[in-house]
Every structure is written in structure tokens, then in C-alpha cells.
C-alpha positions as CSV (number, residue, x, y, z in Angstrom):
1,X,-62.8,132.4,48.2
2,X,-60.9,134.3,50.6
3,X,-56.6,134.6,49.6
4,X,-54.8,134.8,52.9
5,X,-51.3,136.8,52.5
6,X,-48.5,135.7,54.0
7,X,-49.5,138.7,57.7
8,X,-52.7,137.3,57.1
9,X,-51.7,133.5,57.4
10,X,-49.4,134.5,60.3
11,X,-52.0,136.2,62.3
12,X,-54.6,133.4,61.2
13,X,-52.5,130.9,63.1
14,X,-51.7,133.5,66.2
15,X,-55.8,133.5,66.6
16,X,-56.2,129.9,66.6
17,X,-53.2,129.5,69.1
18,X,-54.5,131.7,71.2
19,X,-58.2,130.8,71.5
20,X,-56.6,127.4,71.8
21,X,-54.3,128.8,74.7
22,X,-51.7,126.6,72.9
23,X,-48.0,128.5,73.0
24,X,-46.9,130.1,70.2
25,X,-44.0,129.0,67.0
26,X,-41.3,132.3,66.5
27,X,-43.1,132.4,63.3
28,X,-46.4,132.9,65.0
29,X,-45.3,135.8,67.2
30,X,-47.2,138.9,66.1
31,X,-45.2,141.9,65.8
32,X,-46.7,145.7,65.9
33,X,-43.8,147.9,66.0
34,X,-45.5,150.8,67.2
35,X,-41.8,153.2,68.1
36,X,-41.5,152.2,64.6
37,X,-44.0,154.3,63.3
38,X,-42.4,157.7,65.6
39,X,-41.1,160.0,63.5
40,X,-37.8,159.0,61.6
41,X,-35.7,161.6,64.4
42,X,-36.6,159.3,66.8
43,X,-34.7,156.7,65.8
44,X,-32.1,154.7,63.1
45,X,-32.7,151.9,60.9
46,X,-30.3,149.3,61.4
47,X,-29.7,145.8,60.7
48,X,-27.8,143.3,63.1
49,X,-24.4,142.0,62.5
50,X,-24.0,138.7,63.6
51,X,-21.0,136.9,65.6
52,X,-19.8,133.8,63.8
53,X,-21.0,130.6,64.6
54,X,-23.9,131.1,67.3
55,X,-25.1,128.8,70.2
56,X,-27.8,128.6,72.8
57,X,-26.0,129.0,76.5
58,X,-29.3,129.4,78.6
59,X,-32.8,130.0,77.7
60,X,-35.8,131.5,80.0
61,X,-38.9,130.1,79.9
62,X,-40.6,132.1,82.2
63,X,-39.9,134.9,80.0
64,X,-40.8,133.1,77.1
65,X,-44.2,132.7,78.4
66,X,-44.9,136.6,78.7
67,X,-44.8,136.7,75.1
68,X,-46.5,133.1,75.1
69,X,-44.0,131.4,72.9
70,X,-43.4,127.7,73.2
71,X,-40.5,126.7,75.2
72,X,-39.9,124.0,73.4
73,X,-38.6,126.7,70.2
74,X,-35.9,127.1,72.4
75,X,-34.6,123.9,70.9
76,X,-34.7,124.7,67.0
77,X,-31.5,124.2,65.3
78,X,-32.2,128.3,64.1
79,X,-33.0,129.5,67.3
80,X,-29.4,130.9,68.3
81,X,-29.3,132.2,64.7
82,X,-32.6,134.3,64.9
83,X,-31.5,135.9,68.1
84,X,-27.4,136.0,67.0
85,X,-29.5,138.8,64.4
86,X,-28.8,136.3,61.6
87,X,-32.1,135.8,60.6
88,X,-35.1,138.4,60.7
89,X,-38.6,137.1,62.0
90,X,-41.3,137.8,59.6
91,X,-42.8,141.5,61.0
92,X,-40.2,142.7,63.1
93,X,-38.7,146.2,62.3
94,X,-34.8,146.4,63.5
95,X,-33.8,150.0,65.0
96,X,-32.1,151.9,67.2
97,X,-33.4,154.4,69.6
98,X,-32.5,158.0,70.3
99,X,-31.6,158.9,73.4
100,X,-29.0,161.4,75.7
101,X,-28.2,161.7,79.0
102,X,-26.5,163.2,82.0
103,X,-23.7,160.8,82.6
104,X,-22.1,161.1,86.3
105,X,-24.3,164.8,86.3
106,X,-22.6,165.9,82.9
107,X,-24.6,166.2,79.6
108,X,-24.1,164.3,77.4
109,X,-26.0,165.5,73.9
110,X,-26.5,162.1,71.7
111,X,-25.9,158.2,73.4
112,X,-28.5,156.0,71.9
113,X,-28.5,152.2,71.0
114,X,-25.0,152.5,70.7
115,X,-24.8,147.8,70.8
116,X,-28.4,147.1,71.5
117,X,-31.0,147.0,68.6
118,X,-34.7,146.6,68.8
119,X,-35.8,143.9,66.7
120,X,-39.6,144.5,67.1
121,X,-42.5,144.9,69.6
122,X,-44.7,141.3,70.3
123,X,-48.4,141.9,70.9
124,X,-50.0,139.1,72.9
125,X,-53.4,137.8,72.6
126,X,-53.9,139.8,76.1
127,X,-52.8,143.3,74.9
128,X,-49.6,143.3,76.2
129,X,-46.5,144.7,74.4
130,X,-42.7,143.3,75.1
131,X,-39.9,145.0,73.0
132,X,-37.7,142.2,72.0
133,X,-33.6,144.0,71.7
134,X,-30.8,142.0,71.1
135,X,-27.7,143.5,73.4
136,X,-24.6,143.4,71.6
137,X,-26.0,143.2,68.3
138,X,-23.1,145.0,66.5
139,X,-22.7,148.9,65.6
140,X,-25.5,151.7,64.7
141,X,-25.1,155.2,64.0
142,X,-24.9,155.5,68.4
143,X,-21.9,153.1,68.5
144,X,-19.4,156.3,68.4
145,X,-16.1,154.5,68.7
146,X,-17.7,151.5,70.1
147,X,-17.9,148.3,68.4
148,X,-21.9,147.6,69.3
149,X,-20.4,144.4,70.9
150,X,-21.5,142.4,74.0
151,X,-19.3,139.6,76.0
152,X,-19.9,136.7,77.9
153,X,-19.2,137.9,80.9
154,X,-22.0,141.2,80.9
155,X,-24.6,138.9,79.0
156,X,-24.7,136.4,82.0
157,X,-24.4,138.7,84.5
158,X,-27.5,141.5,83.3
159,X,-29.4,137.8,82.2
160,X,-29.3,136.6,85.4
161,X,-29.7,140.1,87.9
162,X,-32.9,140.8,85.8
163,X,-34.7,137.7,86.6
164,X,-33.5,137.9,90.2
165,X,-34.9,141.4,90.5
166,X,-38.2,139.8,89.4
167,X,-38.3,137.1,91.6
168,X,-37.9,139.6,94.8
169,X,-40.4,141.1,93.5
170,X,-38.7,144.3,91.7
171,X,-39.8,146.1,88.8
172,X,-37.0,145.2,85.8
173,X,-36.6,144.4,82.2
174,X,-36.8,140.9,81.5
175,X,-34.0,138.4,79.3
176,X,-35.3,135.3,76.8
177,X,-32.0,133.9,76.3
178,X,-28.2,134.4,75.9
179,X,-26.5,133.2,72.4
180,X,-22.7,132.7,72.3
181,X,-19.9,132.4,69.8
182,X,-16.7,132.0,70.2
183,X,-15.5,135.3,68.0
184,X,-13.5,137.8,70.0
185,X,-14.1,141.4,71.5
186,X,-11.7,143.1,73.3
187,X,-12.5,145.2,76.7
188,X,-9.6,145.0,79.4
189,X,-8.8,142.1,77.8
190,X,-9.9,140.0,74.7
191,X,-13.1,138.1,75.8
192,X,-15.8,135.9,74.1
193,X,-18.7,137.2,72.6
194,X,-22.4,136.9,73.4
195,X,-26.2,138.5,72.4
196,X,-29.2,139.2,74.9
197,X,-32.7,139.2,74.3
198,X,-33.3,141.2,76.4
199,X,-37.5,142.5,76.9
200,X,-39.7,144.9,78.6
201,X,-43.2,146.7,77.7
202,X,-40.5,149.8,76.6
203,X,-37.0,150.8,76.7
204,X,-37.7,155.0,76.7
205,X,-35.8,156.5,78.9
206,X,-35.6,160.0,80.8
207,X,-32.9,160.5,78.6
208,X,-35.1,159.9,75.4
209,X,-37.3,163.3,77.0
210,X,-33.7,165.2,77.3
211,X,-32.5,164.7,73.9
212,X,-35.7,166.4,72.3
213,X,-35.4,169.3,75.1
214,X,-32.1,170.3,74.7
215,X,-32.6,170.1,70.6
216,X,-35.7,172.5,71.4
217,X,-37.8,170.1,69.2
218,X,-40.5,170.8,71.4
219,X,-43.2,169.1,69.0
220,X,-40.9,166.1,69.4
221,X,-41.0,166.1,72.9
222,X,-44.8,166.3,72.7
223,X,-44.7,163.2,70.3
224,X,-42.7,161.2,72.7
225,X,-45.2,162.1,75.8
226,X,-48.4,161.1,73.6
227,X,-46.6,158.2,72.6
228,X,-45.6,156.6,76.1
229,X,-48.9,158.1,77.6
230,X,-50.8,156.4,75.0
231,X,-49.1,152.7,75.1
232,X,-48.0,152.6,78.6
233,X,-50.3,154.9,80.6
234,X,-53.7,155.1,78.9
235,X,-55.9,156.2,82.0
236,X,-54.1,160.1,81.5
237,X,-55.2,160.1,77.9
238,X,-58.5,162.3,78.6
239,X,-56.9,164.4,81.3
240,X,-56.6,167.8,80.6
241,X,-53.3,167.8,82.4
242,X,-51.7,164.7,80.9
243,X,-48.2,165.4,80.9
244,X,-48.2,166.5,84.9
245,X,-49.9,163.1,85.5
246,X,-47.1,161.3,83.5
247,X,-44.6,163.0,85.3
248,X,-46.2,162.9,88.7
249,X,-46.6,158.5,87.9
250,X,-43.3,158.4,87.0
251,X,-41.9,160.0,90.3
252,X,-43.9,157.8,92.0
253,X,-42.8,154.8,90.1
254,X,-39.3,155.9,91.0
255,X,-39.4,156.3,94.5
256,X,-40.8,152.7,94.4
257,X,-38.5,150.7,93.0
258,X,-35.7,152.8,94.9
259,X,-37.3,152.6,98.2
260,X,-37.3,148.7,96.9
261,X,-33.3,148.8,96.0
262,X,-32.8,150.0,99.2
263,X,-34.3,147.6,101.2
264,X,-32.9,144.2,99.5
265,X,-29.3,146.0,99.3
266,X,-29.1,146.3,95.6
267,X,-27.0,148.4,94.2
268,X,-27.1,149.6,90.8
269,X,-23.9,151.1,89.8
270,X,-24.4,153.9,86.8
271,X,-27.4,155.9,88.0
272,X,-27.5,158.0,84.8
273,X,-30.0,159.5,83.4
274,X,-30.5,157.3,80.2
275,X,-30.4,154.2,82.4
276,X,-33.5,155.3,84.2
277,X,-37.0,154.2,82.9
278,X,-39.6,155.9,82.3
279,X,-41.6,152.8,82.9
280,X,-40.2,152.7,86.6
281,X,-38.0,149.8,85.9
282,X,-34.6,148.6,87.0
283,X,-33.4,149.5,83.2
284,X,-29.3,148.1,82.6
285,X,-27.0,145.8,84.3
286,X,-24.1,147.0,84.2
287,X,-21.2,147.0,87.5
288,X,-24.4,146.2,89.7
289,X,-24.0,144.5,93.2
290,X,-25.9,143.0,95.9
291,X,-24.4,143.8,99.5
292,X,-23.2,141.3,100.9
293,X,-21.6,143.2,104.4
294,X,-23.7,145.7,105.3
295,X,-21.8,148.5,103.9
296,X,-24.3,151.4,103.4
297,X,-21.3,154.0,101.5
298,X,-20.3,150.6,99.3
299,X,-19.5,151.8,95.7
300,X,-20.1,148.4,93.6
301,X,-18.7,150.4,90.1
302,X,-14.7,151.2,90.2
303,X,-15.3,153.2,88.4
304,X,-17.2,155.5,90.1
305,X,-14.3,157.4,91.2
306,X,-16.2,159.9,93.8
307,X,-19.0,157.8,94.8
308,X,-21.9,159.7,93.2
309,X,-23.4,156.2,92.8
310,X,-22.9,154.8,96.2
311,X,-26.2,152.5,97.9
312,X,-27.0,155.0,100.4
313,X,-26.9,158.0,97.6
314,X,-29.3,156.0,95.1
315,X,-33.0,158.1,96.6
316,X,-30.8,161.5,96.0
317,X,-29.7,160.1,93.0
318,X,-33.2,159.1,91.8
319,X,-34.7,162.6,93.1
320,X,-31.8,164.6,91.0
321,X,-32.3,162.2,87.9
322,X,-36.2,162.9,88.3
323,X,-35.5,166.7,87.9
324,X,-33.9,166.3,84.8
325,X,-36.9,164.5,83.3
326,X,-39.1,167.3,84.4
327,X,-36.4,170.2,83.3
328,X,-37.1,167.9,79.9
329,X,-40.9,168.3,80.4
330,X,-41.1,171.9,81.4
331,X,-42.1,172.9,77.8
332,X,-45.1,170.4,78.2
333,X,-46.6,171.8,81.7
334,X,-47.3,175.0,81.2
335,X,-46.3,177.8,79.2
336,X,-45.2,180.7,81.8
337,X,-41.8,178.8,82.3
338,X,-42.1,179.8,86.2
339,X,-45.6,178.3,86.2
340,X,-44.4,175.1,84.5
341,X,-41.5,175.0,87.1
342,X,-43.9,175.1,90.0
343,X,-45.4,172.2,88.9
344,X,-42.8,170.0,88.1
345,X,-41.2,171.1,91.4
346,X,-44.2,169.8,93.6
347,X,-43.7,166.6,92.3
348,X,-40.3,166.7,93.9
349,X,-41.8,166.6,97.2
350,X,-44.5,163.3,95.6
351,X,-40.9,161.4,95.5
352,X,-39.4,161.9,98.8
353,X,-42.6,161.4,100.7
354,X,-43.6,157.9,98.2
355,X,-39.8,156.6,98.7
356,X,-40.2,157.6,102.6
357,X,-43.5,156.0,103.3
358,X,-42.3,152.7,100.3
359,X,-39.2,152.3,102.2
360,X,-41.1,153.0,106.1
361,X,-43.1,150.0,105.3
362,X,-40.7,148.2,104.0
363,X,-38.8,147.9,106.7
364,X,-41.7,147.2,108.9
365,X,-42.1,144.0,107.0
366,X,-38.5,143.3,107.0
367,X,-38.9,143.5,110.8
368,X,-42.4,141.0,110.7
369,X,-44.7,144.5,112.2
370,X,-47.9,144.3,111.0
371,X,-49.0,147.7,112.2
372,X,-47.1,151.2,112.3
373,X,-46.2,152.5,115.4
374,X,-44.2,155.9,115.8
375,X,-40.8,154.7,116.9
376,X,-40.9,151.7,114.4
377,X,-37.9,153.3,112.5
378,X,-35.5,154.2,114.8
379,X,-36.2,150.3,116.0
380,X,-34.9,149.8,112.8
381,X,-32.2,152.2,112.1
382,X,-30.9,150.8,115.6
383,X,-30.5,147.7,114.3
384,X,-28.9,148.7,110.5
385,X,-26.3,150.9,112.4
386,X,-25.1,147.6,114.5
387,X,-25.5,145.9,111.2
388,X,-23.2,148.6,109.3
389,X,-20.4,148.9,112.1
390,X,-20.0,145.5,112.6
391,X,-20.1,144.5,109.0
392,X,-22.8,141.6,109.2
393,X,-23.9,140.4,106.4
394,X,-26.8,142.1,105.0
395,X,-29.1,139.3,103.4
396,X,-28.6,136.7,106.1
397,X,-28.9,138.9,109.2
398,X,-32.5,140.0,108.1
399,X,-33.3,136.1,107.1
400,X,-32.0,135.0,110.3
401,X,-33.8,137.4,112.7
402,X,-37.3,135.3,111.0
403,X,-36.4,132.8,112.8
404,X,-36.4,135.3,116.1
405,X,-38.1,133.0,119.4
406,X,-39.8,135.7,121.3
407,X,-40.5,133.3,124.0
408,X,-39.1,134.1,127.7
409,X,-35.9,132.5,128.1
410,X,-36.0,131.1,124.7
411,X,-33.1,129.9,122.9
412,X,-31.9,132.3,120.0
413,X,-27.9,131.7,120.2
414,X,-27.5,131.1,116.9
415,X,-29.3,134.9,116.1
416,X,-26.7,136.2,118.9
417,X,-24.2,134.5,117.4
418,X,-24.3,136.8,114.1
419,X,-23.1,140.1,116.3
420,X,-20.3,140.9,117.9
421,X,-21.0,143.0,120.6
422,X,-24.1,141.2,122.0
423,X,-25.1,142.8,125.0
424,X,-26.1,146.1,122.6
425,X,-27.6,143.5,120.3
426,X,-29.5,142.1,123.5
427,X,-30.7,145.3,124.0
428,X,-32.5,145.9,120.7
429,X,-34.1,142.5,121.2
430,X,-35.5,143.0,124.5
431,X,-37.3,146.2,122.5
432,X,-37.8,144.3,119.4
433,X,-39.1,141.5,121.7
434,X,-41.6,144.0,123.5
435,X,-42.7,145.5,120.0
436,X,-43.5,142.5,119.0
437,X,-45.9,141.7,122.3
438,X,-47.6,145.1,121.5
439,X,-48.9,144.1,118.8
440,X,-49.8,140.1,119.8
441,X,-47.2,139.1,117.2
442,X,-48.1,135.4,117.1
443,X,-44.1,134.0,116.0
444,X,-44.9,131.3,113.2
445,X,-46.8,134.0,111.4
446,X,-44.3,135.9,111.8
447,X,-41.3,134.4,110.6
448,X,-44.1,133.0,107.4
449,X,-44.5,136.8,106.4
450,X,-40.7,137.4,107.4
451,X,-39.4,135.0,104.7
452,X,-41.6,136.0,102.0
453,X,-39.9,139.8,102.7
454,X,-36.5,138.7,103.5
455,X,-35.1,136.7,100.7
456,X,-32.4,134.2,101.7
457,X,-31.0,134.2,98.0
458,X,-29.5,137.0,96.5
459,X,-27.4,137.3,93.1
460,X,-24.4,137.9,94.7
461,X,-21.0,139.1,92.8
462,X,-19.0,135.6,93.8
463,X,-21.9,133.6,92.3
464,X,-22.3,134.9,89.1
465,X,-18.4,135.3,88.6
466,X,-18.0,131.9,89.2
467,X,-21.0,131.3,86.5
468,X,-19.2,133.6,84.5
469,X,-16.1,131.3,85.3
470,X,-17.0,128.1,84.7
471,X,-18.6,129.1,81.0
472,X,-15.9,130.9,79.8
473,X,-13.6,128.0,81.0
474,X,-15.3,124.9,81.1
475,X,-18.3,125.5,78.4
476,X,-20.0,124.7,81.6
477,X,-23.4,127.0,81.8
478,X,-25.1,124.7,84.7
479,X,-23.9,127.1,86.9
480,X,-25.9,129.8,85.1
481,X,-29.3,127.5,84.9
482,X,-29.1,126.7,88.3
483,X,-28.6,130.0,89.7
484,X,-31.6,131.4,87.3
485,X,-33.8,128.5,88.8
486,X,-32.8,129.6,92.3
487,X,-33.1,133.4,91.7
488,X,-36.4,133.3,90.4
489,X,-37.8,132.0,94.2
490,X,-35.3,133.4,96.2
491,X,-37.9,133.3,99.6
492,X,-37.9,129.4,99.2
493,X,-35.4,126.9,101.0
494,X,-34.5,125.3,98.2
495,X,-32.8,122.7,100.8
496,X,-30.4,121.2,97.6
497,X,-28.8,124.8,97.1
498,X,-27.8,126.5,100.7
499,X,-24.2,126.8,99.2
500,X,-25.8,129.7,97.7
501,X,-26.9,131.9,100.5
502,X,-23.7,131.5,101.9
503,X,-21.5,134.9,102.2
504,X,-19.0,135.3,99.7
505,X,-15.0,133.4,100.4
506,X,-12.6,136.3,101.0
507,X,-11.5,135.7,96.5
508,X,-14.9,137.2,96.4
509,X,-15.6,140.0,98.5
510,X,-14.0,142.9,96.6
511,X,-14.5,141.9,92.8
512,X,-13.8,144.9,90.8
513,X,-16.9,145.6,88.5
514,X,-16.6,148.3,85.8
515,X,-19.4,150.1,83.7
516,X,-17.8,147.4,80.7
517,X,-19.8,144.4,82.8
């Protein structure tokens, strides 16, 4: 007779769940921890320190589903305990990673988990990996003077920006839930705490490369390339020239979501490089902001002093961080040094023509073209510098223009109405108008494909401060549900919610946002 142990119980059941295709208990999640098994330089053991007295402020089923647990755990009297870090499940390994940096272009030699902590890595019956970390799960060896805390206020906002990301279609990390306490942490001022669960496939970072580098543990840095290239890019495992191809998908990856950042006015905030994924995802929420004016020099992070980090600087930005990675990686290409700098060089010119052509056809869709014509951009520049001078609002103009009647003498007041000086904005539509006849636009088609670009709801700063507002107040987190319902179909009506496509009241339009949110 066959004894089952306790891992073999636990998988047992995660078989029969999943050939069932029933949702999973927490104790059914099946962990593999593979960053675990890395070297011990890689990483520290650590254990999370609980706030006192923990309690469930908004859950994420759709997230819940990637690592197919049952929703319905969500409502366990231990849930906010387990994810407060006060109670380990069965198979997950707590630690945090390694990791350093150029912060604002200065090097910075050891950051790390300095308040997040990975509890463990959940393999799905599909093969897929999600890193579960709790955010503000107290101090680890990282912390420096920090105390490894999280409030309510960054919780929410990070919880909610990351499922709006995904819902416009952005590559991000992902959040399961937010857990409060009452227990205080002081930042400006003393706030409330709070914990994240926050998820994603990794959490490596060009910064994890750069730490190695600079160390010259070279046969770590090779450790950490066959690591990611064997978990998260397996089809460069046979190629003789494996860590080029990493490199060269990862500038490519880059100049994606960027090219994507630009065209739904996101702005990130703190464009270092141990907030940039080596995954090609939109990796920490901290002073982000949506435009809301079209401001294209806006700084969303005060404390961005000389607006390295300004919208319109993000591809430069992403270009600069991407040749620190490959500085990182030069040990791995080649080794002449001047023949390893060739090649990581060339893929300087893979970004900037992938972000150019990403962020070409994205504005084509943005402006409902369905085929590329040679003075398509300037069409569209044209329009983004009345935009930007006149201070419209960026979100609304492009959902608005959708609704665009090309029909002779139609009426499109309303359209009109959003510009100030409307003879120039006349003139771009008579061209836009005649673009559109060259290419047989048919308009109901149109403005279809134009609304499922063009998102008429974006997280903007009023919203989720008044989220923020009205839990720190009230104990009120509807506001924080509804807006994640909203946010994750941001190209539908959703006729019950206009209030929040509308452009923020003057209270909101300058909210100072620090790298501490």
C-alpha cells in the first residue's frame, strides 16, 4: 500500500483539481521555488513580520484565476493572515532577492528586497510560473535604514495601476489582494499600514545583471542568464549565441511596452534601472501618473528634481537603462571586450527602430488607419502639438475623435468643441477627413476599432486619491472595487460609471506624488 507524505497528499489533490478543472484551496497551491535553488549570493532568507491585526480591503479574482485558486478562499477567516506573512503555506520558500541599480543615472552597488519578500513560486497545471511577494512585508538584510513597511496609500495605488495596465492591454506585474491593519508607519506623515501580493512569471531585474557585473562574479552573472533563459525564454536554450538573443528579446520587449506607455499617456515616474524587467514588464508603482492634459514634459514624481523621468524622456530613458543591462552582459557576449561591445551596441539600434515602428502603428490605430501611408505621422504629430499647446485632455480627445462623422457637412460640434482655436483644428480634419477617404474608411468600423485602441478609462491621480481617501477615512474600499472593475475594461461604456472618464476638478490636477507612493 502506497503512504502518501504530506507534498505527496498536497500534489495528489492539485492533480485531481486540475483534471477536474475545479479551482484550487491555498493549501492546494503547488509551490516550486526555483530562484530558491540559485546560489545562496543570490539572495537572503527571510521570514515576514507581520502588522497587527490584519484584514482583507479588496481581493482580485482575475488574478486569482492565473494561479487557478478559488475565489471563494478570498473569504477564509486566515486569508488576511496568510498574506499579512503570519502564516507560511505549506511549500513556499520566503526570500529576498539581490539586486542594484543606477538610481537617477548614479550606481548604486546593493538595493534588493529592501520591504518586499518572495513567498514562493506557484506552478499551474499549464506550466506556468507566478512569483507570489508580499510588498511591505517588514525588514531584510536590503531594508538599510528602512523599515521594510508598506502603507495604505502605495498598496492601493500600485494594486489598482497594475490591473489597469492589464486591461489596456500593457505588459505588468499583477496584485491578488491588499491586507490592512491599523498599525502605524510613518513617511511624511504617520499613515496606516498595508501588504500586497503582488505576482508576475519573475521579478529579475536589469539591476539583478548589474549587481553580479560590477562584483566581477562573472560565473554569477552566467548563473542568472541560464536561469532566466531557462524559465522565461526556453526557445534560446540550444542557440549557440544565447545570451545575444536574451539581450536582443529583451530590447525588443522594452521598446514595446514603452512605445505602449507612450501612446496611452502613462507615465512611470522612477525609470531606474532595478525597476526595469527583464521580463519586459511595467515592474513598480510608485509616483506613476496618467496624463490627464496633454502635457508631453509632465514630471508625475516631485521628486524628480531635473526631469530625467519626464513622459516624453521615457524611450531615451529605456534606451540608456538598456545599455546598462548589456554593459552588465558584456562578459557573456564575447570575450574580446570590443567584440562583445559591438554586439550589445547593435542591439541599440533593435530598440529605437522596435519602439519607432511599436509606437508608428500605434498611433495609426489611435487615429482608426488601417494601412500605412508616408505622411501618417506628421498627421499625427499635427494633431498632438494642438493637443499639447492647448492643453486638451489627453484620454478623452483621442476617445472623442472615434466618434469623428466623416460625412460632408456632417455634424461634429461637439469634436470641435474640445479645441480652442478651431479653424487650425478644422484644418487637420479636412486632411484627416481625406486620409480617411483614401483608404475607403467605412466610419462605424472605424470608431469600433477606435474604441478598442482608445480607452475612455484611465487610472487617473484624482481617482485613486479619492479611493485612497475614502479608505483611509471612511473604511470605505468600494471606491477601490469599483474602480478595479472599471479598470480592467477600460474600452467599454460602462454607462453606470462616466463620472470616471471625466477630467480631474482643479483639487486634482497637480497632486504631488513622491517615490514614497
Amino acid at each position: 500500500m502506497h503512504r502518501f507524505t504530506p507534498v505527496a497528499i498536497i500534489q495528489h489533490m492539485h492533480n485531481l483539481a486540475a483534471q477536474l478543472n475545479k479551482p484550487l484551496s491555498l493549501e492546494q497551491l503547488r509551490f516550486s521555488n526555483s530562484f530558491a535553488k540559485l546560489p545562496p549570493d543570490f539572495y537572503s532568507r527571510v521570514l515576514p513580520t507581520p502588522l497587527g491585526e490584519p484584514y482583507l480591503i479588496s481581493f482580485n479574482s482575475a488574478a486569482a484565476a492565473l494561479i487557478e485558486l478559488d475565489a471563494t478562499e478570498a473569504a477564509r477567516a486566515d486569508f488576511p493572515v496568510i498574506f499579512n506573512g503570519g502564516k507560511l503555506l505549506q511549500g513556499s520558500e520566503p526570500l529576498a532577492m539581490l539586486y542594484s541599480g543606477h538610481q537617477f543615472g548614479h550606481y548604486v552597488s546593493q538595493l534588493g528586497d529592501g520591504r518586499a519578500i518572495v513567498l514562493g513560486e506557484v506552478m499551474t497545471s499549464t506550466g506556468a510560473r507566478w512569483e507570489l511577494q508580499l510588498k511591505g512585508g517588514g525588514q531584510t538584510p536590503y531594508s538599510r535604514a528602512g523599515d521594510g513597511r508598506a502603507v495604505l496609500r502605495s498598496t492601493v495605488r500600485e494594486y489598482l495601476c497594475s490591473e489597469a495596465m492589464h486591461g489596456l492591454g500593457i505588459p505588468t506585474t499583477r496584485a491578488l489582494c491588499i491586507v490592512g491593519s491599523d498599525e502605524e508607519v510613518y513617511r511624511e506623515s504617520i499613515e496606516s499600514g498595508a501588504m500586497l501580493l503582488r505576482m508576475a512569471p519573475s521579478h529579475v531585474r536589469f539591476g539583478s545583471f548589474e549587481s553580479f557585473y560590477y562584483r566581477n562574479q562573472h560565473a554569477h552573472l552566467r548563473t542568472l542568464a541560464d536561469y532566466v533563459i531557462e524559465h522565461h525564454y526556453p526557445e534560446f536554450l540550444d542557440q549557440p549565441d544565447c545570451y545575444l538573443a536574451l539581450y536582443r528579446e529583451v530590447a525588443v520587449r522594452t521598446a514595446k511596452l514603452i512605445a505602449q506607455w507612450q501612446l496611452v499617456g502613462f507615465a512611470h515616474g522612477v525609470m531606474n534601472t532595478d525597476n526595469m524587467s527583464i521580463l519586459g514588464l511595467t515592474l513598480d508603482y510608485g509616483p506613476f501618473g496618467f496624463l490627464d492634459d496633454y502635457e508631453p514634459g509632465c514630471i508625475c514624481n516631485h521628486s524628480d528634481h531635473q526631469g530625467r523621468y519626464a513622459f516624453d524622456r521615457q524611450p531615451d530613458v529605456g534606451l540608456w537603462n538598456l545599455s546598462c543591462l548589456g554593459q552588465a552582459l558584456l562578459p557573456l557576449l564575447d570575450d574580446q571586450a570590443e567584440a562583445a561591445a559591438e554586439q550589445a551596441m547593435a542591439q541599440f539600434d533593435v530598440y529605437k527602430e522596435v519602439f519607432q515602428q511599436s509606437y508608428s502603428a500605434g498611433l495609426r490605430s489611435k487615429l482608426g488607419l488601417r494601412e500605412s501611408q508616408p505622411d501618417d505621422m506628421a498627421l499625427a504629430q499635427r494633431l498632438l502639438d494642438q493637443m499639447a499647446e492647448e492643453r486638451r485632455d489627453y484620454t478623452n480627445s483621442w476617445r472623442m475623435l472615434g466618434d469623428f462623422n466623416s460625412a460632408p457637412g456632417a455634424d461634429n460640434t461637439k469634436l470641435y468643441d474640445q479645441f480652442i482655436d478651431r479653424a487650425r483644428f478644422s484644418a487637420w480634419v479636412e486632411d484627416y477627413a481625406a486620409r480617411l477617404r483614401s483608404e475607403q474608411s467605412i466610419d462605424n468600423e472605424r470608431r469600433n476599432t477606435m474604441n478598442q485602441t482608445n480607452p475612455k478609462y484611465v487610472l487617473r491621480n484624482y481617482l485613486v486619491q479619492t479611493a485612497i481617501e475614502r479608505a483611509r477615512e471612511q473604511r470605505d474600499y468600494s471606491e477601490i472595487d469599483r474602480l478595479l472593475r472599471v479598470l480592467q475594461d477600460p474600452f467599454a461604456e460602462h454607462p453606470e460609471d462616466t463620472d470616471l472618464a471625466e477630467p480631474p476638478p482643479d483639487w486634482g490636477r497637480k497632486l504631488s506624488v513622491s517615490c514614497s507612493s
